[in-house]
ZATORKOL-236641 format. One record per atom (N, C-alpha, C): residue in one letter; x, y, z. Coordinates in steps of 0.02 Angstrom, whole numbers, padded with zeros to 5 digits, always signed. Example, Ala and Ser with C-alpha at 12.3 -4.5 7.8 and 13.67 -1.06 7.14 Angstrom:
% residues 2
a+00660-00284+00390
a+00615-00225+00390
a+00660-00165+00390
s+00642-00112+00354
s+00684-00053+00357
s+00645+00002+00394
% end
This chain:
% residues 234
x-00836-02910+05077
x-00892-02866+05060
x-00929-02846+05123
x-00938-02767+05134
x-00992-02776+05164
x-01074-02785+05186
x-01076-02791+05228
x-01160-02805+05254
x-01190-02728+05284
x-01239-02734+05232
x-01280-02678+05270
x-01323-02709+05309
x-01323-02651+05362
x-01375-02683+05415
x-01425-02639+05406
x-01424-02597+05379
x-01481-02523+05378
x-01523-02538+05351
x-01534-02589+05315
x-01599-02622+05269
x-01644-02654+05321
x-01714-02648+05303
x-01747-02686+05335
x-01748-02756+05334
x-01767-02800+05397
x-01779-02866+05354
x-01828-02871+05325
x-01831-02945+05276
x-01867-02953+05235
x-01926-02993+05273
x-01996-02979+05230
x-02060-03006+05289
x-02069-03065+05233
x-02026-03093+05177
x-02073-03147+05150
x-02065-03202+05185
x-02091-03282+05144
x-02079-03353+05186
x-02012-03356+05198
x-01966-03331+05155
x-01882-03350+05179
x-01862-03318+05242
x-01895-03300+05255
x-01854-03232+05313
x-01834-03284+05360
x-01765-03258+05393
x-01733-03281+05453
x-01770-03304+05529
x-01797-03249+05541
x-01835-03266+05592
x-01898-03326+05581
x-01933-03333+05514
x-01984-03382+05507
x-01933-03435+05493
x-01878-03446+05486
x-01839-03493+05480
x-01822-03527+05524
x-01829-03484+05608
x-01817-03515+05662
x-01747-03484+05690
x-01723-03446+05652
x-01645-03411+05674
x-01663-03339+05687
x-01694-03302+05718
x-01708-03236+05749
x-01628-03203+05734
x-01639-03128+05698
x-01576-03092+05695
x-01575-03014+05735
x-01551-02997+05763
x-01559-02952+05813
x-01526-02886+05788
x-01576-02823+05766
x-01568-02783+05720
x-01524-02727+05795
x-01518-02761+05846
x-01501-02698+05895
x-01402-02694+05897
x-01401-02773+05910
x-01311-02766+05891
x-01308-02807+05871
x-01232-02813+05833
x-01205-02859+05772
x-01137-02845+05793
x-01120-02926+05814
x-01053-02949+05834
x-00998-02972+05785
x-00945-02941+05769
x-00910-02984+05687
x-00859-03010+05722
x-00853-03063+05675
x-00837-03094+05688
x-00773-03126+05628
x-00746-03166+05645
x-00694-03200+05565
x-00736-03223+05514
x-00799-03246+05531
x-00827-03265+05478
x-00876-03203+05437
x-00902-03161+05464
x-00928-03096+05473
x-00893-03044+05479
x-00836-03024+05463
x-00783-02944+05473
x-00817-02881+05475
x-00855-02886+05409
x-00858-02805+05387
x-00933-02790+05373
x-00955-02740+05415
x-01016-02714+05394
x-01017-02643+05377
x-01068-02602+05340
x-01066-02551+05358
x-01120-02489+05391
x-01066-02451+05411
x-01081-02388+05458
x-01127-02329+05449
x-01093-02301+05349
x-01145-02280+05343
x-01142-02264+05262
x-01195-02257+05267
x-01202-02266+05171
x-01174-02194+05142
x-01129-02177+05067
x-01117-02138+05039
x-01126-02073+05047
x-01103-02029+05070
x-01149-01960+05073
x-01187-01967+05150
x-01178-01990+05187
x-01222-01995+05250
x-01203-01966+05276
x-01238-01926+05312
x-01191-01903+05389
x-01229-01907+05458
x-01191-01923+05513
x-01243-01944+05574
x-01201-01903+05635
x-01228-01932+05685
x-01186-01877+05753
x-01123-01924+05768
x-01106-01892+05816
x-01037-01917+05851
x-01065-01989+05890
x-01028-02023+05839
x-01022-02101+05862
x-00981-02120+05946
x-01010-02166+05973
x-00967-02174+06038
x-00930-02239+06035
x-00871-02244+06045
x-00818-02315+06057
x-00823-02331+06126
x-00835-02361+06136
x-00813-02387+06217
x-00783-02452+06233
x-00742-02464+06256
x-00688-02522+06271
x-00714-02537+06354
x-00729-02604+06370
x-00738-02615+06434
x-00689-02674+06462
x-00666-02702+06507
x-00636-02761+06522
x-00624-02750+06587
x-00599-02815+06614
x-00628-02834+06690
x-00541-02812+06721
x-00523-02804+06770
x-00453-02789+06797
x-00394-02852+06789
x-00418-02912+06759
x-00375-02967+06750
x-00353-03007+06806
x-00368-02973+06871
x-00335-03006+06932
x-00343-03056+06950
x-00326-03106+06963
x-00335-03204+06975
x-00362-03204+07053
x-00380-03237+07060
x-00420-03277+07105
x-00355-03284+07158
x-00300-03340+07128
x-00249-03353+07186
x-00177-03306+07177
x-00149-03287+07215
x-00074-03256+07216
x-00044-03292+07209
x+00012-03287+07173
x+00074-03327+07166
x+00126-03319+07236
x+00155-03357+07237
x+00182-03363+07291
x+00239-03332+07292
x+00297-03306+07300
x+00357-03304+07251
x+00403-03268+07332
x+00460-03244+07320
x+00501-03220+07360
x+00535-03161+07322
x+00595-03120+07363
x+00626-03066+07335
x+00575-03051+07271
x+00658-03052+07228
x+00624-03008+07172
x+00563-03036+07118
x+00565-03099+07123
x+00474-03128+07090
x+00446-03121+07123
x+00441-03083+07181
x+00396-03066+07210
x+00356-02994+07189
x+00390-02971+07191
x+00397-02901+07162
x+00369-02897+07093
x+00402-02947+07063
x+00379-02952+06975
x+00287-02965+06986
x+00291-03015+07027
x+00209-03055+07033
x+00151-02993+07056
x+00203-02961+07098
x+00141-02893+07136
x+00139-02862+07070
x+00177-02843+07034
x+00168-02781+06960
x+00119-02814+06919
x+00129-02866+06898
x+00093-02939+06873
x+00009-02937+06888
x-00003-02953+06965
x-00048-02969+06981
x-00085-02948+07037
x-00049-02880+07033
x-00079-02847+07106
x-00148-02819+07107
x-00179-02789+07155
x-00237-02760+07169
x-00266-02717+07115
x-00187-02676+07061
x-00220-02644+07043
x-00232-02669+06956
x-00234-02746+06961
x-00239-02778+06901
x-00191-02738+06845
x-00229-02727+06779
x-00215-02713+06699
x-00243-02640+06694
x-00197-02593+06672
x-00227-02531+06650
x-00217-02542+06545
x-00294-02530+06527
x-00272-02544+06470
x-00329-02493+06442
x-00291-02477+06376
x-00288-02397+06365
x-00319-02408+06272
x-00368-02364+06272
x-00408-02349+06192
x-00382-02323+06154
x-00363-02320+06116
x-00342-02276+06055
x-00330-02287+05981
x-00330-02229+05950
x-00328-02279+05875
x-00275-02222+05840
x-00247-02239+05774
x-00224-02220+05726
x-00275-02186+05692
x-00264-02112+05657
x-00331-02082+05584
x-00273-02054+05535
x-00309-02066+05496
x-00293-02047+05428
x-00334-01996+05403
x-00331-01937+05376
x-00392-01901+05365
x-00390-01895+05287
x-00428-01864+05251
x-00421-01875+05152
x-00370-01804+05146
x-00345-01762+05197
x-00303-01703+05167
x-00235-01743+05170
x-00253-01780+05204
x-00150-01828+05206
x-00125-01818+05276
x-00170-01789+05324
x-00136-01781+05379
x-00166-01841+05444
x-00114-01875+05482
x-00104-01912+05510
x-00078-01912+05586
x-00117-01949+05644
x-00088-01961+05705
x-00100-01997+05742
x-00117-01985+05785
x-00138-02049+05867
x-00179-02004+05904
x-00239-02060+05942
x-00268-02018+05982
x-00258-02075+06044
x-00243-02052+06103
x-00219-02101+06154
x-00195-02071+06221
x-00202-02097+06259
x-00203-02074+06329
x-00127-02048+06338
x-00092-02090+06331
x-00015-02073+06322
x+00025-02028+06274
x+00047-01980+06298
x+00073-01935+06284
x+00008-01861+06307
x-00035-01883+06328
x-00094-01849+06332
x-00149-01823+06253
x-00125-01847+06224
x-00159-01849+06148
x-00217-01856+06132
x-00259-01827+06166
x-00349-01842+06178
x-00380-01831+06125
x-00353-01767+06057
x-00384-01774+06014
x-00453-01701+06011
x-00480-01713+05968
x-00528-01648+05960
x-00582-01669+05935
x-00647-01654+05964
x-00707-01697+05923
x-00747-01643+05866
x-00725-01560+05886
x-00752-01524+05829
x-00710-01496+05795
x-00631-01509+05797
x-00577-01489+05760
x-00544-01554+05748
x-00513-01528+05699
x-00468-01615+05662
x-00419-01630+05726
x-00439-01718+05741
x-00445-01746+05704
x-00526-01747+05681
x-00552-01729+05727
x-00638-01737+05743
x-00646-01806+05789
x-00593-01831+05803
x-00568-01893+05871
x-00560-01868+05945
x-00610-01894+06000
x-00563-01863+06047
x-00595-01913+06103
x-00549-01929+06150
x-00550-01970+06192
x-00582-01940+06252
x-00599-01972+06289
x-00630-01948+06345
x-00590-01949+06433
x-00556-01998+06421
x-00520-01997+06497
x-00468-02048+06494
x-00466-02091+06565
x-00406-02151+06562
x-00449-02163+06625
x-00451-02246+06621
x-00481-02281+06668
x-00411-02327+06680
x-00395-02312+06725
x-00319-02324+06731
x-00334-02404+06795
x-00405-02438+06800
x-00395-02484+06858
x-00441-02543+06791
x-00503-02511+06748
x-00543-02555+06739
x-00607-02561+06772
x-00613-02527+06839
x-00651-02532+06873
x-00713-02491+06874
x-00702-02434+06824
x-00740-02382+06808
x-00809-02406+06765
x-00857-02410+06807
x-00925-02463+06753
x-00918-02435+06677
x-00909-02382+06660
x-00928-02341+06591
x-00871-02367+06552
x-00800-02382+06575
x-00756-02416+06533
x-00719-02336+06509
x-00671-02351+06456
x-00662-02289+06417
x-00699-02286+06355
x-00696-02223+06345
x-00745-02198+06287
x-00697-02156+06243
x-00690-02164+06170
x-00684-02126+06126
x-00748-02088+06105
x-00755-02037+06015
x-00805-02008+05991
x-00759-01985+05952
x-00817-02021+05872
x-00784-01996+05815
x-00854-01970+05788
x-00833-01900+05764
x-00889-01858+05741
x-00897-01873+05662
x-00939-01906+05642
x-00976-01923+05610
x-00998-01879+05547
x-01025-01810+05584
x-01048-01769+05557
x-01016-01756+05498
x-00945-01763+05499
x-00889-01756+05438
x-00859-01820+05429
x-00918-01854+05385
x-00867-01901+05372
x-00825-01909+05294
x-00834-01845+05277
x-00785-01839+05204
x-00718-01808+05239
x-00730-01800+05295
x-00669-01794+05321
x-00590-01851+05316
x-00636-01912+05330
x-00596-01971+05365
x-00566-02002+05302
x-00511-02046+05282
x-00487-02088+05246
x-00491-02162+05283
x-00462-02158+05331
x-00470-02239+05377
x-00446-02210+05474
x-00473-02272+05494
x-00475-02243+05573
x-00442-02316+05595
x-00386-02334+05630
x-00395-02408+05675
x-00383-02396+05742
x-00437-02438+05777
x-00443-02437+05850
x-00410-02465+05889
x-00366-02454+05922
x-00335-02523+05968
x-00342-02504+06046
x-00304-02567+06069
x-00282-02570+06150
x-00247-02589+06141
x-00228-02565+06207
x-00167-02571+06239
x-00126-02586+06330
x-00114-02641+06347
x-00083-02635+06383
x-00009-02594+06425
x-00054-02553+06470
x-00002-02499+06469
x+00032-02515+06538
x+00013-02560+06585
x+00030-02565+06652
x-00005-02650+06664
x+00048-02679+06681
x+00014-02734+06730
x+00025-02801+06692
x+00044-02849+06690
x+00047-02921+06644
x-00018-02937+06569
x+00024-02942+06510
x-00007-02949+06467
x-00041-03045+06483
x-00126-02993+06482
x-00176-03067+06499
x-00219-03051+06452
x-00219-03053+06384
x-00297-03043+06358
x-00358-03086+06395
x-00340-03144+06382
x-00399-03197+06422
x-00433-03168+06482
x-00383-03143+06527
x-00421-03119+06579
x-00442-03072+06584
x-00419-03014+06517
x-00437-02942+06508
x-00526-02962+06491
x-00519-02995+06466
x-00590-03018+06414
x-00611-02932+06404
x-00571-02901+06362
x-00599-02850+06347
x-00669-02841+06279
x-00692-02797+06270
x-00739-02797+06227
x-00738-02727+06206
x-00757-02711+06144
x-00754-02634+06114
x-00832-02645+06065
x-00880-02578+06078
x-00908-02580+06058
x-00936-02510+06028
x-00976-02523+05973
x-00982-02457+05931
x-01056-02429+05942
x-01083-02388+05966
x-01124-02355+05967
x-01143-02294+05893
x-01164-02313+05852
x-01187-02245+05795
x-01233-02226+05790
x-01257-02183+05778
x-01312-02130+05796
x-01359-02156+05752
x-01355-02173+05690
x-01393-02249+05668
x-01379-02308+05651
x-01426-02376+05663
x-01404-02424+05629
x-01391-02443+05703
x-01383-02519+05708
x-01342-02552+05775
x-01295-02548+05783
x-01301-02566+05851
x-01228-02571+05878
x-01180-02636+05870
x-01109-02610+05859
x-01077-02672+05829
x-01017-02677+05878
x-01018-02732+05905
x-00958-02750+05957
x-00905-02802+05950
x-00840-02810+05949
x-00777-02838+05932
x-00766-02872+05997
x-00755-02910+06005
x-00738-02960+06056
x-00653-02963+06058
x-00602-02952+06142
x-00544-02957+06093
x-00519-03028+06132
x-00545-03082+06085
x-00537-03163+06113
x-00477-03190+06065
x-00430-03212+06129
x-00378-03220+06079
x-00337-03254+06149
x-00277-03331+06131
x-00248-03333+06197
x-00196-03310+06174
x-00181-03256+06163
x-00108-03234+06137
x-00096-03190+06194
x-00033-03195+06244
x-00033-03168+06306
x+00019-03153+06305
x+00079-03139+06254
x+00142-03111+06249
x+00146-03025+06233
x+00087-03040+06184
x+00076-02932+06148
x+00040-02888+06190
x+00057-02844+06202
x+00020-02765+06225
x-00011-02770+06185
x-00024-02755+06125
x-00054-02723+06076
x-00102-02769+06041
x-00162-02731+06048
x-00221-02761+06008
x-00249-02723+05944
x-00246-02712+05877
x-00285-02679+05845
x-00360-02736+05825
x-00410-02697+05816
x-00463-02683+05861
x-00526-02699+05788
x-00505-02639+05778
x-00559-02618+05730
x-00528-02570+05662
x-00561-02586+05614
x-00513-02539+05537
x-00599-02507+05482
x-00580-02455+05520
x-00643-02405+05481
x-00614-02369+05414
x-00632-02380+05369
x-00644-02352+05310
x-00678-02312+05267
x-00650-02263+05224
x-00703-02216+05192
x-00688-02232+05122
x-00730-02289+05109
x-00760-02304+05029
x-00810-02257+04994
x-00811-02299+04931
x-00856-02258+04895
x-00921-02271+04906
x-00937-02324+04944
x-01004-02353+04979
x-01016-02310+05029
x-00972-02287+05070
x-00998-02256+05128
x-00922-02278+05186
x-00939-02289+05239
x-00881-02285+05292
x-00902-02372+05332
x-00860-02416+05304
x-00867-02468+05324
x-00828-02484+05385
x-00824-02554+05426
x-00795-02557+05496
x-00776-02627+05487
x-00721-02634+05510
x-00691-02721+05488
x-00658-02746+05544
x-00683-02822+05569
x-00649-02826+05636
x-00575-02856+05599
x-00526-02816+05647
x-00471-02838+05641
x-00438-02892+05709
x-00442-02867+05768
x-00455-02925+05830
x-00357-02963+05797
x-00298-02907+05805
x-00239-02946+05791
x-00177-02919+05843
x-00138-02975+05869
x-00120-02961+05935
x-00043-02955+05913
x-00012-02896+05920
x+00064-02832+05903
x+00107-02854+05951
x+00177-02892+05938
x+00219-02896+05989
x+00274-02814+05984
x+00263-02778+06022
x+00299-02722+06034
x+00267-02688+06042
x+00280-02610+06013
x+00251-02555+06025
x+00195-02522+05968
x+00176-02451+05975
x+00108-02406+05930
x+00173-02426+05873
x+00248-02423+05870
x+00276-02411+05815
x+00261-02473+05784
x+00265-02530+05789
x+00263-02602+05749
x+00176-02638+05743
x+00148-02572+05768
x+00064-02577+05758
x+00066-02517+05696
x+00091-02460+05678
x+00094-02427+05639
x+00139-02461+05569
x+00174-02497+05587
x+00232-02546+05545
x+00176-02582+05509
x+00138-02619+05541
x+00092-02674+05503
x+00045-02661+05481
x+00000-02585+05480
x-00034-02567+05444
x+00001-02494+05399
x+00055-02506+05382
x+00081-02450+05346
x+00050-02380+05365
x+00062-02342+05420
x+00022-02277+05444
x+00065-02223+05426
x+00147-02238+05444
x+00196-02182+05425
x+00241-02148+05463
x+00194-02159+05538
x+00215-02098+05600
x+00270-02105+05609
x+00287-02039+05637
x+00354-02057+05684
x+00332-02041+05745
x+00381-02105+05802
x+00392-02120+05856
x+00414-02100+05911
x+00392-02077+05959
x+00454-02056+06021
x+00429-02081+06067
x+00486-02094+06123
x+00452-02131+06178
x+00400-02074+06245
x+00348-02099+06275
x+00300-02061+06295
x+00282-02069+06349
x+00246-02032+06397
x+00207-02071+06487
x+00163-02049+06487
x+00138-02073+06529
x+00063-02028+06548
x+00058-01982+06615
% end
C-alpha cells in the first residue's frame, strides 16, 4: 500500500514528533520495509519531475598489482577513469506504446513529445557534481501506464559498494524521495531502481533496488516489458 506523504502531519498528543521520533516532510527514503509511496494523487498534475542518479567513480585507494594481461584487465577495472554508469528507464505509456530512454544508442527521449521522458546528458567519469539527470513531465500524467528506472554499468568493473550510487526524485510537489542502490551484489551491470505506476489512486513509486545479471534484455525479461533488442554504443 501506499503512503501518502501529501497529508499534513497530525498536531494531536500521538503525533510522531511529540513522540520523540521527528519525521522529515522534506525527503523520504524507501526502503524494504517502506517501498511505496505516492507521487501524486488521482487527476493531479504537476511540472516536470527531476531524476538524478549520483555516485562516486568507484576507484580504490590501492592498485592491484598485476603483470601482462591482468594488468590490463586491472587498468579497465580500476583505472583513473573509475565506473561510467548510465540512467535510464523502461515507459510504458496507456496507448500501448513502449521503449527505453538511455544514453546508449543515443535514446534521450522527449520531455514535450512522447515519451514526455528525456534525459539530459552522460556523465561518463561520475565526477560531474550534478550527477545525471532524467525529467518526466508530469504535466501528462494520464499519459503514463508504468515507468522503471535503472542503472547501469556501462564501462569499468561491476562495484555497486563502491558505486554507492543514489537516485533521487525531485517532484514539483510533495518530497523528495531517494533509493539508495545498497546491495553487495558485484557480479550485475544492471540495477532496476525504481517502478512508477499509474493507478487509480494517482501515480505511485516503489523501490525496487534489484541487481540483473546480463543485459536491458533480461532487465526487460523480468519485468515483462516486450522490447526488442539489438546490440548498441554510445
Amino acid at each position: 500500500m501506499a503512503i501518502d506523504y501529501t497529508r499534513k502531519p497530525s498536531t494531536g498528543q500521538n503525533s510522531a514528533s511529540q513522540a520523540g521520533a521527528p519525521v522529515s516532510l522534506s525527503k523520504v527514503t524507501l526502503s524494504k520495509a517502506s517501498p511505496t509511496i505516492s507521487l501524486t494523487k488521482s487527476g493531479e498534475k504537476q511540472g516536470s519531475m527531476r531524476v538524478n542518479l549520483n555516485w562516486s567513480t568507484g576507484a580504490p585507494a590501492a592498485q592491484p598489482k598485476k603483470k601482462g594481461f591482468l594488468a590490463k584487465l586491472a587498468a579497465a577495472s580500476y583505472g583513473s577513469g573509475g565506473v561510467d554508469l548510465d540512467l535510464g528507464c523502461l515507459y510504458e505509456l496507456r496507448d500501448g506504446s513502449k521503449g527505453v530512454v538511455q544514453a546508449l544508442g543515443n535514446s534521450f527521449g522527449s520531455l514535450q513529445d512522447a515519451p514526455y521522458i528525456a534525459l539530459d546528458g552522460d556523465d561518463r567519469s561520475g565526477s560531474v557534481s550534478g550527477g545525471e539527470n532524467m525529467h518526466i513531465n508530469l504535466a501528462h500524467p494520464e499519459k503514463f501506464a508504468r515507468i522503471l528506472i535503472f542503472a547501469m554499468i556501462y564501462d569499468g568493473a561491476p562495484n555497486w559498494a563502491a558505486v554507492d550510487g543514489v537516485v533521487t526524485l525531485f517532484p514539483t510537489s510533495g518530497p523528495q524521495v531517494e533509493v539508495r542502490l545498497d546491495s553487495a551484489e558485484n557480479s550485475a551491470r544492471i540495477c532496476s531502481i525504481a517502478l512508477l505506476e499509474n493507478t487509480q489512486a494517482g501515480i505511485t513509486v516503489t523501490r525496487e533496488v534489484e541487481y540483473i545479471q546480463g543485459s536491458q534484455a533480461d532487465l526487460d525479461k523480468k519485468y515483462s516489458w516486450g522490447l526488442r533488442w539489438a546490440a548498441g554504443r554510445k
